[in-house]
C-alpha positions in Angstrom: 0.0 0.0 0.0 3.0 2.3 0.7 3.8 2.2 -3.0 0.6 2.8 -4.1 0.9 5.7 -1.8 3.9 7.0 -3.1 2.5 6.9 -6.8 -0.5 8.5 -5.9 1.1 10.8 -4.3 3.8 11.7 -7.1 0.8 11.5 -9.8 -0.9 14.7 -7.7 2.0 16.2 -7.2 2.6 16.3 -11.3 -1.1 16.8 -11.9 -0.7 20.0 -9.6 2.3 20.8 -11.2 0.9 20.1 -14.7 -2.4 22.9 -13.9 0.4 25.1 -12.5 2.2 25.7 -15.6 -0.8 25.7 -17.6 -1.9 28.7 -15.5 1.3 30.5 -15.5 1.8 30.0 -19.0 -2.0 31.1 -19.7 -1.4 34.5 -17.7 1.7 35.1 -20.2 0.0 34.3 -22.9 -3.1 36.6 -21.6 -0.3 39.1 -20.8 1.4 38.9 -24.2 -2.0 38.8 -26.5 -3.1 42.1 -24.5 -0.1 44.2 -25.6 -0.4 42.6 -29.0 -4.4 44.0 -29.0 -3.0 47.4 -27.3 -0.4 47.8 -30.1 -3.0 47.0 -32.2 -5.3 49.6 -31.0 -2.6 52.3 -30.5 -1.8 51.8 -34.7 -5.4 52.1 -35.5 -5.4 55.4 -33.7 -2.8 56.3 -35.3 -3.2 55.6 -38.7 -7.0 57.9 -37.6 -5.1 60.8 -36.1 -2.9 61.0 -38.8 -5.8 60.8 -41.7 -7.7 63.5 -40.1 -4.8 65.7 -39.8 -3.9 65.2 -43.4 -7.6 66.0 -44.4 -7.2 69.4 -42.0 -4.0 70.1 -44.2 -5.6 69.7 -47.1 -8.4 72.1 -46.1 -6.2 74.6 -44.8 -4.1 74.1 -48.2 -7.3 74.5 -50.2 -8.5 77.9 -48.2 -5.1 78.9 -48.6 -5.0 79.0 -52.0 -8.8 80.7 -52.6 -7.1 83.5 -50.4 -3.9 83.0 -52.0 -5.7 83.4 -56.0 -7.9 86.7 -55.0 -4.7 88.6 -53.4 -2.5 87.4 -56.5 -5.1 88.8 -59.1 -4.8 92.3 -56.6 -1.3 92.4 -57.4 -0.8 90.8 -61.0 -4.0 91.1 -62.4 -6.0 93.5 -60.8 -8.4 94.5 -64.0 -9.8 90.7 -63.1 -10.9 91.1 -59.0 -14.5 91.6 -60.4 -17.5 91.0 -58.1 -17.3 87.6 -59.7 -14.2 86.8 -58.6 -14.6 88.1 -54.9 -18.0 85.6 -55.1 -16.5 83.2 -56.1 -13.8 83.7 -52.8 -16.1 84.3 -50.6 -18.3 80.9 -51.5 -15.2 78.6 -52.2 -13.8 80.3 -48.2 -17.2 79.6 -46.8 -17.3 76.0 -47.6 -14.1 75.1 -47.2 -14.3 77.0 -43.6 -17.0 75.4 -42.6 -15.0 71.6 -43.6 -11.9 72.8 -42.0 -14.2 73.8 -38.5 -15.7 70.3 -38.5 -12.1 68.3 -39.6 -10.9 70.6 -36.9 -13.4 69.4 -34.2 -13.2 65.3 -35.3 -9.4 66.0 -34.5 -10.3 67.5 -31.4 -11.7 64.2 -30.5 -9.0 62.1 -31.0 -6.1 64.0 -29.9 -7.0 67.5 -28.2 -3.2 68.0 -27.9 -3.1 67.2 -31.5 -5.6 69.8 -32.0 -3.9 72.0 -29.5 -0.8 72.2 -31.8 -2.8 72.6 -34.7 -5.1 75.3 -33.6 -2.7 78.6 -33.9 -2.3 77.8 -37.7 -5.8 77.8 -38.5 -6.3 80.7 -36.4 -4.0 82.8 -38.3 -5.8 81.2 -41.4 -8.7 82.6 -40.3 -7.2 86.1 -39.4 -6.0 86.5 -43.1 -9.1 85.2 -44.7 -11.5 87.6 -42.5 -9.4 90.5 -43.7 -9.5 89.6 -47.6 -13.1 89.0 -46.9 -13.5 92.4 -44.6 -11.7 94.0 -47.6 -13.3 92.0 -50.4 -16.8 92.7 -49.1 -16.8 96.1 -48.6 -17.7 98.5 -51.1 -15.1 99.1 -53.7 -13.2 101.8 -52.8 -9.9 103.4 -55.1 -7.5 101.0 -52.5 -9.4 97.9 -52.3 -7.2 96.4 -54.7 -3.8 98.0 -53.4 -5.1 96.9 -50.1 -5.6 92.7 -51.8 -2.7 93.1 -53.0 -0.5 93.9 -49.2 -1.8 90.7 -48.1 -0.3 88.4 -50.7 3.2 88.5 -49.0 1.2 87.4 -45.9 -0.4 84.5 -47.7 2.5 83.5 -49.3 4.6 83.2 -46.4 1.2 81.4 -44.6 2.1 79.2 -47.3 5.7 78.0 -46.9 5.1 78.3 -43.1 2.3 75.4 -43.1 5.0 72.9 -44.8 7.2 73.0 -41.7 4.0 73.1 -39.4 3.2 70.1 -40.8 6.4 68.5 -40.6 6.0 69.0 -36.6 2.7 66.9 -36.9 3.9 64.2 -38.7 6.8 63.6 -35.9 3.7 64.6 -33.5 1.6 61.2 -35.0 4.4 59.2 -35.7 5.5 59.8 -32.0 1.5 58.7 -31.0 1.8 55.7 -33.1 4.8 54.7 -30.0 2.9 54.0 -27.2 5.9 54.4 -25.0 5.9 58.1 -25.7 4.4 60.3 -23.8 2.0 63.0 -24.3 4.7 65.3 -22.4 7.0 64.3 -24.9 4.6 64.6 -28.0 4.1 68.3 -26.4 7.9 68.9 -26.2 8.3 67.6 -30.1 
């Protein structure tokens, strides 16, 4: 009976052993399949972020230019800033306003620091557009075109100014795409 015993005793002792590997190898596995879902997740936001800013670039690109065309007709062309034309602005700056405001607020919702960083460049967007349109909309005076025309410097160096702002927010998403950086260090980018 002693040996008997002793095997059943050794075959618990391996069964207990057996279920306690299983376990500890389940919680690694558990523990591994987690980061592998948060990687996952952290990509997919991500690869979001970094679509939404690109279509809040390409709005800010496209109001750009409407500003950009109306102040270069001022200077080059000025026989051509007809009430047509300034329509034509003012329409074309009105819808794509109203896009960039709502890419603007989807970006808000998935990074507000994101948004944060973004924000001063489409505020001074908005600054140069809402004087074209305070001088564009006004009754036509001798200097509305001269005045048109003084903001084309402005817009042009708007211009080359957004290419290195958005350099900054590509490191900015490629930075959120590495979950071990922080948002401290996204902020000091």
């Amino acid at each position: 009976m002693t040996q008997a015993l002793a095997a059943l005793l050794g075959a618990l002792i391996g069964g207990m052993a057996t279920v306690a590997g299983v376990l500890v190898s389940s919680r690694a596995a558990y523990r591994l399949e987690a980061r592998r879902i948060e990687a996952v997740r952290q990509d997919a936001l991500a690869r979001q972020v970094a679509m939404q800013a690109a279509e809040v670039f390409r709005l800010m690109f496209a109001l750009e230019d409407e500003i950009h065309k109306l102040c270069w007709l001022a200077t080059h062309a000025p026989n051509r800033v007809t009430d047509r034309a300034i329509n034509d602005y003012w329409r074309q700056s009105q819808e794509l306003a109203q896009q960039l405001n709502g890419a603007m607020a989807v970006l808000a919702g998935y990074d507000i620091d994101l948004f944060d960083l973004i924000y001063p460049i489409r505020d001074e967007l908005d600054t140069i557009d809402g004087n074209v349109a305070r001088i564009a909309l006004a009754p036509h005076t001798p200097g509305t075109i001269t005045d048109l025309a003084a903001i084309l410097p402005r817009t042009v160096a708007f211009y080359h100014g957004l290419r290195t702002k958005l350099g900054s927010t590509i490191r900015w998403i490629v930075m959120l795409g590495d979950s071990s950086t922080s948002a401290d260090a996204r902020r000091n980018a």
